[in-house]
C-alpha positions as CSV (number, residue, x, y, z in Angstrom):
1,X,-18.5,53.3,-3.7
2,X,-15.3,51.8,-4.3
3,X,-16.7,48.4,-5.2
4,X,-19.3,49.9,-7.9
5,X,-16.6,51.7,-9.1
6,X,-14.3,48.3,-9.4
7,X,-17.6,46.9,-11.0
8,X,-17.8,49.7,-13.8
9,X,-14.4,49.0,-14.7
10,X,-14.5,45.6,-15.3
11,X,-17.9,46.1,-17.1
12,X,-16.1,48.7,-19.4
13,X,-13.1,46.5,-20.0
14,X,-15.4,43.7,-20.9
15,X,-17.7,45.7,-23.0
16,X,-15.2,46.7,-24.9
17,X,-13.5,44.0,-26.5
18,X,-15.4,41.8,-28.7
19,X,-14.3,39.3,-31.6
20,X,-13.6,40.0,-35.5
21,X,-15.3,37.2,-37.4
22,X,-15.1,36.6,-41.5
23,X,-14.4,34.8,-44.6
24,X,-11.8,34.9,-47.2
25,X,-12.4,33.9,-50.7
26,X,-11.0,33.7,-53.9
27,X,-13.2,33.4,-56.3
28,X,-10.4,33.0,-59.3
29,X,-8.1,30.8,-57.8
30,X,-7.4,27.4,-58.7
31,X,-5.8,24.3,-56.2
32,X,-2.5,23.8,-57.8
33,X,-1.6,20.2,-59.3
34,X,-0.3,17.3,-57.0
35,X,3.1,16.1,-57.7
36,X,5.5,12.6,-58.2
37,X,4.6,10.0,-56.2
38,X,6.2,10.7,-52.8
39,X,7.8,7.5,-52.6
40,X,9.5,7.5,-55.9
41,X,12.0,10.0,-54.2
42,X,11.9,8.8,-50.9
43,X,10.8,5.2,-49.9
44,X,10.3,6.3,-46.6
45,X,7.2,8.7,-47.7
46,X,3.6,7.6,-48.0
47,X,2.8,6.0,-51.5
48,X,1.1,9.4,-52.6
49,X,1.2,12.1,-54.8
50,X,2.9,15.2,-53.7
51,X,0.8,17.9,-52.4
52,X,1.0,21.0,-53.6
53,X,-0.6,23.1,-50.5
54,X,0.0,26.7,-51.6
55,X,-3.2,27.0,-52.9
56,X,-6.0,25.3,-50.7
57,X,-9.5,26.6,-52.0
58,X,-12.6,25.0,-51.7
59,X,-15.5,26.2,-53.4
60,X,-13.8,29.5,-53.6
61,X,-13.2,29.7,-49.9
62,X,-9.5,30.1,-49.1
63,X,-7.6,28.1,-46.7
64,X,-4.2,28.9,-44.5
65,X,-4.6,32.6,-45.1
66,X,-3.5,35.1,-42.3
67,X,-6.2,37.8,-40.7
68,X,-4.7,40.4,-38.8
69,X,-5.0,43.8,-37.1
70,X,-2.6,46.4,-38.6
71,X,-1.8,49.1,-35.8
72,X,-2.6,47.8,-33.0
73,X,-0.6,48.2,-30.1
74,X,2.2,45.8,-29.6
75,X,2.2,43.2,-27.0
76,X,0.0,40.5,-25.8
77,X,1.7,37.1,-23.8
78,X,2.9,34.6,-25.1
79,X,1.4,31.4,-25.2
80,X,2.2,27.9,-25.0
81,X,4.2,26.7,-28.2
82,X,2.7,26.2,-31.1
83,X,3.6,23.6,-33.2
84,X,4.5,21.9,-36.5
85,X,4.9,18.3,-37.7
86,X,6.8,16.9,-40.8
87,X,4.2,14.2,-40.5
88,X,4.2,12.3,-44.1
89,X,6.7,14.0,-45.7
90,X,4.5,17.2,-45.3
91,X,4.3,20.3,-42.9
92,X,1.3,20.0,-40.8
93,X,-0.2,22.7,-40.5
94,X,0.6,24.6,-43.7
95,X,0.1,27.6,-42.0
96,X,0.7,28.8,-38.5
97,X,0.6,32.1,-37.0
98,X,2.9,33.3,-33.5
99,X,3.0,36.1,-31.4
100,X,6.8,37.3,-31.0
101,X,8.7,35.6,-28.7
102,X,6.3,32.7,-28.5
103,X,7.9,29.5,-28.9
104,X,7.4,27.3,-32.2
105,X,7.9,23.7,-31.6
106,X,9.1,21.7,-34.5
107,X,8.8,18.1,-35.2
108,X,9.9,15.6,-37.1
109,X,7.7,12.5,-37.2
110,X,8.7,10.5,-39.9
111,X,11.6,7.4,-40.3
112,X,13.4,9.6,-42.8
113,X,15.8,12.7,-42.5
114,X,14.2,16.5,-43.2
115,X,15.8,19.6,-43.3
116,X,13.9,22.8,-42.1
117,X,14.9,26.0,-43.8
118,X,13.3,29.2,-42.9
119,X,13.7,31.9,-45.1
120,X,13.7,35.2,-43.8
121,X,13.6,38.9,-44.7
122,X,14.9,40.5,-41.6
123,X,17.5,37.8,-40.6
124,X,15.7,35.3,-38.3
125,X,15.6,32.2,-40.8
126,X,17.7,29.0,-39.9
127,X,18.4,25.8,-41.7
128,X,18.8,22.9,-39.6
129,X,18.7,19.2,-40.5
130,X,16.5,16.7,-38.7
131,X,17.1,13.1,-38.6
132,X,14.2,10.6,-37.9
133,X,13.6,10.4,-34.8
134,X,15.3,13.8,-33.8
135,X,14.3,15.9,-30.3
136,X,12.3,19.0,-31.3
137,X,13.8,22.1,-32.5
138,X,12.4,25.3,-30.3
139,X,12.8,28.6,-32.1
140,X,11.3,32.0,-31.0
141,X,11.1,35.0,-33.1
142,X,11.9,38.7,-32.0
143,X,10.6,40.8,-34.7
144,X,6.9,40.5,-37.0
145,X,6.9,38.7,-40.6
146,X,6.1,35.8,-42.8
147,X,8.6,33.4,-43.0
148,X,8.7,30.6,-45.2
149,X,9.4,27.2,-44.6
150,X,11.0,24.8,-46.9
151,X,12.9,21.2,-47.2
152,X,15.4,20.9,-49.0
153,X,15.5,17.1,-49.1
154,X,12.0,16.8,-50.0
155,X,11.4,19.7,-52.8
156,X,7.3,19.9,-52.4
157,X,7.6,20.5,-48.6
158,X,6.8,24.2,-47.5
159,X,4.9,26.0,-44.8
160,X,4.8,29.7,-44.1
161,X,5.1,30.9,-40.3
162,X,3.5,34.4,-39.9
163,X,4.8,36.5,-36.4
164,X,3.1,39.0,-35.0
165,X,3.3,42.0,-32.6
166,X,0.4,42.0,-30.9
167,X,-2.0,38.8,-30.5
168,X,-5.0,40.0,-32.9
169,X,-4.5,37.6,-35.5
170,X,-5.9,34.2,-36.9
171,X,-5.4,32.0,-39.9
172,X,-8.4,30.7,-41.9
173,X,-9.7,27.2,-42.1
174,X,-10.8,24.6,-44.9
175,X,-13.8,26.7,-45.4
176,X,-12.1,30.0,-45.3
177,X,-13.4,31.5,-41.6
178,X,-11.4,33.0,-38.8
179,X,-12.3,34.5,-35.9
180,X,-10.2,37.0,-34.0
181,X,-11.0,37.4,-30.0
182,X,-10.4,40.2,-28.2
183,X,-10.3,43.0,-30.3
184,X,-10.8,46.3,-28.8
185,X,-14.4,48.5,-29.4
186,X,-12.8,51.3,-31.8
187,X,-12.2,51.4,-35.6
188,X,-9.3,49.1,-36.8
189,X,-7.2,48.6,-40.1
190,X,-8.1,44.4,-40.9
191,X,-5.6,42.9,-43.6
192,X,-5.5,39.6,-45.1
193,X,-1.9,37.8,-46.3
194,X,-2.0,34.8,-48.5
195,X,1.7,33.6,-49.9
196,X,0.4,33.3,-53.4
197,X,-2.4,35.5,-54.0
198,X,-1.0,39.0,-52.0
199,X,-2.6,41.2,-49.0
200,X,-5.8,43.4,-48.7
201,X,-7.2,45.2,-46.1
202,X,-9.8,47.0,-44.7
203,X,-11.6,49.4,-42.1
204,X,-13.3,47.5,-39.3
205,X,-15.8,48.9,-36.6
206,X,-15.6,47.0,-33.7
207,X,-18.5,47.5,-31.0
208,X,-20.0,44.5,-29.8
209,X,-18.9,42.6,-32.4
210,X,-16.7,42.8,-35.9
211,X,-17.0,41.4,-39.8
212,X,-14.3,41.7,-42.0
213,X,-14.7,39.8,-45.4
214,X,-12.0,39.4,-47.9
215,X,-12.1,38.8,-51.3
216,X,-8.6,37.7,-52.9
């Protein structure tokens, strides 16, 4: 009895959990203009326009925008540091998303000095300089928001960093889709978060599986 009992429960804890899957388009938005040539301000940066990643839409689908569940309860562990690269006199990825307190590695991979300055509305941003060639910086946030990344040596460098409170998030790719895994069965509040184009959300039913599809 006690072993079909054990195998009910994990049946039940399996069953109900499934993923969130979508899109996000904007069907008005516009890729914004390149810039200078890189180089002209730094001859250390590839010999290319400027690139203006605020905006990244592709046949209306919406890139680097954050998918989340609103509500849910806090927690969720850590995982292994994510990452970004000043890699070309760019941020790469545009867009990242962290649980809080999971570390966030960043980089500096390019033979020319960068300065990462995170703004922040509820005191966690920083603004450190990194020489080339300069060890990682590790930072780990304690409370949920979007915080923006900038440098100030290189005026058309920025990222956005989105922390979260509980691990039911994603960010979506060139062609706009996410998926979020592990969502529990039940009704849920969905919102979207772009750094130009504002925040929508949505009710979600979650049974065996979720759609949430966003139009910006």
């Amino acid at each position: 009895m006690k072993v079909l009992l054990s195998l009910i429960s994990v049946f039940t804890m399996v069953s109900f959990a499934a993923d969130i899957t979508g899109s996000v388009t904007a069907p008005k938005a516009k890729g914004m203009p390149a810039g200078a040539q890189m180089n002209k301000a730094d001859p250390n940066c590839p010999k290319n326009k400027a690139p203006n990643e605020v905006v990244q839409v592709q046949a209306t689908k919406l890139q680097n925008a954050f998918v989340y569940v609103k509500g849910a309860p806090a927690g969720g562990t850590p995982g292994p540091a994510a990452t970004i690269d000043q890699k070309g006199c760019v941020y790469a990825p545009h867009a990242v998303g962290v649980l809080v307190g999971q570390p966030l590695k960043i980089m500096n991979s390019d033979p020319t000095m960068h300065n990462v300055n995170a703004k922040s509305g509820k005191s966690q941003g920083f603004n450190a300089g990194m020489v080339a060639g300069a060890a990682p910086i590790e930072k780990k946030f304690t409370k949920a928001e979007f915080i923006k990344f900038k440098c100030d040596v290189h005026g058309w460098m920025n990222s956005v960093v989105g922390v979260f409170d509980n691990a039911f998030f994603a960010v979506t790719d060139k062609d706009g889709k996410f998926t979020i895994t592990g969502v529990p069965a039940g009704e849920h509040t969905v919102a979207v978060w772009h750094e130009k184009l504002g925040e929508k959300e949505m009710k979600v039913k979650v049974t065996d599986k979720g759609t949430a599809d966003f139009i910006l």
